[in-house]
C-alpha positions in Angstrom: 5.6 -82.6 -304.7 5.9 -78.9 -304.0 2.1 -78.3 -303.9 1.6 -81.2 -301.2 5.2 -79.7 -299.3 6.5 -83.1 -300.0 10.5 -82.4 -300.0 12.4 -85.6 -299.7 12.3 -87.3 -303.4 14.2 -90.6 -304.3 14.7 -90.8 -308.0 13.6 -94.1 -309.6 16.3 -95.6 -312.1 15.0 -95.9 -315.9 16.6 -97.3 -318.5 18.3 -94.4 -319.9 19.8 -93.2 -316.5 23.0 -95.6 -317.5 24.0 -93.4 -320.6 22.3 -90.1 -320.3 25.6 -87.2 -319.7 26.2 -86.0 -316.5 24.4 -82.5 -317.2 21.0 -83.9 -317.7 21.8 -84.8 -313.4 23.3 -81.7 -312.9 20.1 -79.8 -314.2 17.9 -82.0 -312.9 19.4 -81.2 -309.7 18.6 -78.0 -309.9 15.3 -78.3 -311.4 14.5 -80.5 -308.0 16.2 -77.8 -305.9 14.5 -74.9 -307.5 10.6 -76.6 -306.2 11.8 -76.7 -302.7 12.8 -80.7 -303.4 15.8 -82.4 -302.8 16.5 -85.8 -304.5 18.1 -87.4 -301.3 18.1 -90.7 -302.6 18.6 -93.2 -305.8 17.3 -96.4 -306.0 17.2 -99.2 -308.6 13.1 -99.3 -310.2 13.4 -102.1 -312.3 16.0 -105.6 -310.6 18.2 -104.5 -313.2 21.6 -104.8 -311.1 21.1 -108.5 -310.5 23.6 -109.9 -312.9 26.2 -111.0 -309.7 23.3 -113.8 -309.4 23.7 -115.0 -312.8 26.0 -118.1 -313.6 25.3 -118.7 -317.6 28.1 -115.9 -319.1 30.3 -113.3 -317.2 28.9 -110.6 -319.2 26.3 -110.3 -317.0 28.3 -110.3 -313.9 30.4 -107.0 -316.2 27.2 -105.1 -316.5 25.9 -105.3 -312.9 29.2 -103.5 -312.2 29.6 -101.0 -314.5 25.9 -100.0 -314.2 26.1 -100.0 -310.5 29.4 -97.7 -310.8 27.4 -95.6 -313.2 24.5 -95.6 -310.7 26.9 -94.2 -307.7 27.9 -91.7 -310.0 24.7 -90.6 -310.4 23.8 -90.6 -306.9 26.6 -87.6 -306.8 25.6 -85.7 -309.2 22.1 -85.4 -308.0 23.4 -84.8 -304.5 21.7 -87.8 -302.9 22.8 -89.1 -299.4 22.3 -92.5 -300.2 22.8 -94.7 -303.8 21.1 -98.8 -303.3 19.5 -101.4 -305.2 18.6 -104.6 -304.4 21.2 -107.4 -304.9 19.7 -109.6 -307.3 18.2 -112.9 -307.6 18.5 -116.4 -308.8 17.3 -118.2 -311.4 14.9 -120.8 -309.6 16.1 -123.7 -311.1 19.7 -122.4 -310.2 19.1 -122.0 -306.3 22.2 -123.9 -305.6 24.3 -120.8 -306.9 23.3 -119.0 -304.5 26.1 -118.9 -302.4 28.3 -118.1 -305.2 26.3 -115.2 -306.2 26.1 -113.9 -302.6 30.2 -114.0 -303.0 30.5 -112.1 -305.7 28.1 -109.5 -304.8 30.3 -109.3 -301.6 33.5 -108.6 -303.6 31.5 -106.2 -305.6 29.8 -104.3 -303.2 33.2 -103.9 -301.2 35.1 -102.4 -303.9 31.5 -100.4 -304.7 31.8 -99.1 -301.3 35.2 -97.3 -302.2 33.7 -96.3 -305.3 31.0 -94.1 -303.3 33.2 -92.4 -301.0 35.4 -91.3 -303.7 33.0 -89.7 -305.5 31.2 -88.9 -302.5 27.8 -90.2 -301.7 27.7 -90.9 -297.8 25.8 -94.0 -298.0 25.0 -97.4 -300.2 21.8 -98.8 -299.0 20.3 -102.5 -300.2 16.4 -103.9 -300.3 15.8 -106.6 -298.4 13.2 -109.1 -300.5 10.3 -111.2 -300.1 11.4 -114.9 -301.5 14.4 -117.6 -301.0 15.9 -116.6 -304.5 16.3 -112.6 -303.7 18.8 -112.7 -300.5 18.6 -110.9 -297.9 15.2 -111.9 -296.8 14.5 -114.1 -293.8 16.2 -112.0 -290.4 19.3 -114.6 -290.5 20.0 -113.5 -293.9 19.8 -109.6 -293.0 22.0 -109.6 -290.2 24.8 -112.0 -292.2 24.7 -109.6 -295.4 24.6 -106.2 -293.2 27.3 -107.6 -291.2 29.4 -108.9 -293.8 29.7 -105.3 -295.5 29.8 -103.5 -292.9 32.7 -105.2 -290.8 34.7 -104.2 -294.2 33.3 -100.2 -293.8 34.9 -100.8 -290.0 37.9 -102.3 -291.1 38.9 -99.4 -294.4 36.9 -96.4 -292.5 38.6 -93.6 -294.3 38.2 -95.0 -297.7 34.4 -96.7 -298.0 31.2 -95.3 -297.7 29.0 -97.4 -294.9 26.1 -99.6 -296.0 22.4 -99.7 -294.1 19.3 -100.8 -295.4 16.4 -99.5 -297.7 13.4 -101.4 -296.2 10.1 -102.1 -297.5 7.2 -102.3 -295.2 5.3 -104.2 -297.4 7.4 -106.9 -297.7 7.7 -110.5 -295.3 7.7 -114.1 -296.3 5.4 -116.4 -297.4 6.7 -119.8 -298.0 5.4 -122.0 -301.5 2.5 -123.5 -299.6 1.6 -119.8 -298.8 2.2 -120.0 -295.6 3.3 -116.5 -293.8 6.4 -117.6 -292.3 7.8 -113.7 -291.4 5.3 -111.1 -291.4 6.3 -107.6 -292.7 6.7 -105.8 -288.4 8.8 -109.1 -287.7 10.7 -108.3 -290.8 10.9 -104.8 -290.1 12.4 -105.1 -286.9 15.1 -107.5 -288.0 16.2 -104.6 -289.8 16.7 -101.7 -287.1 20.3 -102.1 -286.5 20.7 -101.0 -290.1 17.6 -99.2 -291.4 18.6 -96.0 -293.3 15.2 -95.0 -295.2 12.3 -96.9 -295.9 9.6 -97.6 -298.4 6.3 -96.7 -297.6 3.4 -98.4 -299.8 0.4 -101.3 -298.8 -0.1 -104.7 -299.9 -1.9 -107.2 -299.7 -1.7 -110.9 -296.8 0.7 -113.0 -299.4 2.8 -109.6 -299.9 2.4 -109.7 -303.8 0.3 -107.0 -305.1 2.0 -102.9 -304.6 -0.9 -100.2 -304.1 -1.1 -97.6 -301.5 -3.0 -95.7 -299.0 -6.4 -94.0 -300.8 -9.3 -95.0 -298.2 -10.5 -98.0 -300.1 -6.7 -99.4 -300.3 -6.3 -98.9 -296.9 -9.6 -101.2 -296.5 -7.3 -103.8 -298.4 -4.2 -103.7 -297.2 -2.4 -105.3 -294.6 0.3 -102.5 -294.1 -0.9 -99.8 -290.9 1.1 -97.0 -291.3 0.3 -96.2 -287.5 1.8 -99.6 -286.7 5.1 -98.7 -288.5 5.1 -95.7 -287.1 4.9 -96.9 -283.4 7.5 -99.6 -284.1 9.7 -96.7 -285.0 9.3 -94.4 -282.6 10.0 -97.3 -279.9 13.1 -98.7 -280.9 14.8 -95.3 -281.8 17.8 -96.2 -280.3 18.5 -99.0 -282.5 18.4 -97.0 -285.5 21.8 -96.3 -286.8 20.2 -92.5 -288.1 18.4 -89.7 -286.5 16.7 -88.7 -289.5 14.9 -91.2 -290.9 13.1 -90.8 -294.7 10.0 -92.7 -295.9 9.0 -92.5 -299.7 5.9 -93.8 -301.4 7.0 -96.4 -303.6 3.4 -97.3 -305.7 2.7 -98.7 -309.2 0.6 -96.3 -309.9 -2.8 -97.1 -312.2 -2.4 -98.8 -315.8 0.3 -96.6 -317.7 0.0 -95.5 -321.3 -3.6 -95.3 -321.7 -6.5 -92.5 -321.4 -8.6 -94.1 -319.4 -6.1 -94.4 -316.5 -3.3 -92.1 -316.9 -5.6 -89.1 -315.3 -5.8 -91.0 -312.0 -2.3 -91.2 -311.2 -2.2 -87.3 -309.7 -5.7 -88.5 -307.7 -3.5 -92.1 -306.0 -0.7 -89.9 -305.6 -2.0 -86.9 -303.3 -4.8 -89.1 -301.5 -1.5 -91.4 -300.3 1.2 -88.4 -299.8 -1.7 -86.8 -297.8 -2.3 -89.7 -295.3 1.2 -90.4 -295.1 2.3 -87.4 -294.1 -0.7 -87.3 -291.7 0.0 -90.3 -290.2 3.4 -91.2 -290.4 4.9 -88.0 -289.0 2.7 -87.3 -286.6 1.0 -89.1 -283.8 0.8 -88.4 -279.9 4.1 -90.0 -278.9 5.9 -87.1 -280.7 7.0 -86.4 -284.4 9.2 -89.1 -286.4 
């Protein structure tokens, strides 16, 4: 990151960020801070805060919380300005919990919200998705959740930490016919009012495969950075920050084998490079 003056990280959860002590953060911190790089943001890698979507034993609904708690915790020690995740999903043949879910999430997050001011990280941000079962997705549901959560940060000011959204330019909805109901600018936009940092990779029309920017993805891909960019730029005023951070958020090639591993420095330059070409800069002024 320091060789390509990338210096706006957000840390990726794993599976031991849950357990490791706090001074593996603390020096990790530092590690970051001593490249130039500061890890402004922690966000969930892997779904695995869902369990306020899942009806079949409370443990699950136990978990979610304590891991989220740990995961603001986390967020503090590493200095970032903003902890999120997205908030889960349910089990398709259990659509009609939905609702339920969405209310325990609420009481969750609420009481998560006090949790993050107290230790101090200024912000919780959530991922809107790309299908029915993983709320918020369609515009209706964005405004609804934001609102919800965010009427409760107006209401207890000086004792929660606000809410805003992580959003993903890559993502919009495509119904089970395949149809393209919401593409990923309508999406986009539903989302201004409370955008706080975004994630910047391609995909594909049906929003299902994650690769990013190297010339022959951009060929691909449906996502143009420019386009973002302009939408931006536009609606400024909406935006409830001045400072708005993207971060490339790719797969990268096929892990764990010789073949492939080698390429992942290649993807990763080509896409920082034309991102930070392209989204930054362009003739209507800087971003």
């Amino acid at each position: 990151m320091a060789e390509e003056d990338i210096r706006y990280a957000q840390l990726g959860s794993f599976f031991e960020l849950y357990q490791l002590p706090d001074e593996y953060f603390i020096h990790l911190r530092k590690q970051a801070e001593a490249y130039g790089v500061r890890i402004a943001s922690l966000f969930t890698a892997h779904r695995e805060l869902g369990g306020f979507f899942r009806p079949e034993h409370p443990a699950w609904e136990q978990v979610a919380r304590r891991n989220f708690q740990r995961l603001i915790e986390v967020g503090a020690l590493v200095g970032a300005e903003m902890v999120g995740s997205n908030p889960g999903a349910v089990m398709r043949d259990q659509m009609d919990f939905k609702p339920d879910g969405l209310r325990r999430y609420f009481g969750h997050m609420k009481e998560l919200m006090e949790v993050a001011h107290h230790v101090g990280v200024p912000c919780l941000t959530i991922e809107p998705m790309s299908c029915l079962a993983e709320p918020p997705t369609l515009p209706d549901e964005i405004r609804v959740m934001a609102e919800e959560l965010m009427t409760y940060h107006h209401q207890h000011p000086n004792r929660t930490a606000p809410i805003g959204y992580c959003v993903d330019v890559a993502h919009g909805y495509a119904d089970q016919t395949g149809s393209v109901q919401w593409n990923n600018l309508q999406l986009l936009e539903a989302t201004l009012p409370y955008m706080r940092e975004i994630h910047l990779k391609n995909t594909d029309p049906l929003f299902n495969a994650t690769f990013g920017f190297s010339e022959p993805e951009r060929a691909k891909g449906i996502v143009q950075i420019g386009e973002i960019r302009d939408l931006l730029l536009a609606n400024a005023n909406r935006l409830p920050v001045t400072e708005l951070v993207g971060y490339l958020e790719i797969g990268g090639p096929k892990t764990g084998r010789d073949y492939s591993d080698y390429k992942l420095d290649g993807m990763l330059r080509e896409s920082l490079r034309y991102l930070r070409e392209t989204f930054i800069h362009n003739e209507m002024g800087e971003l």
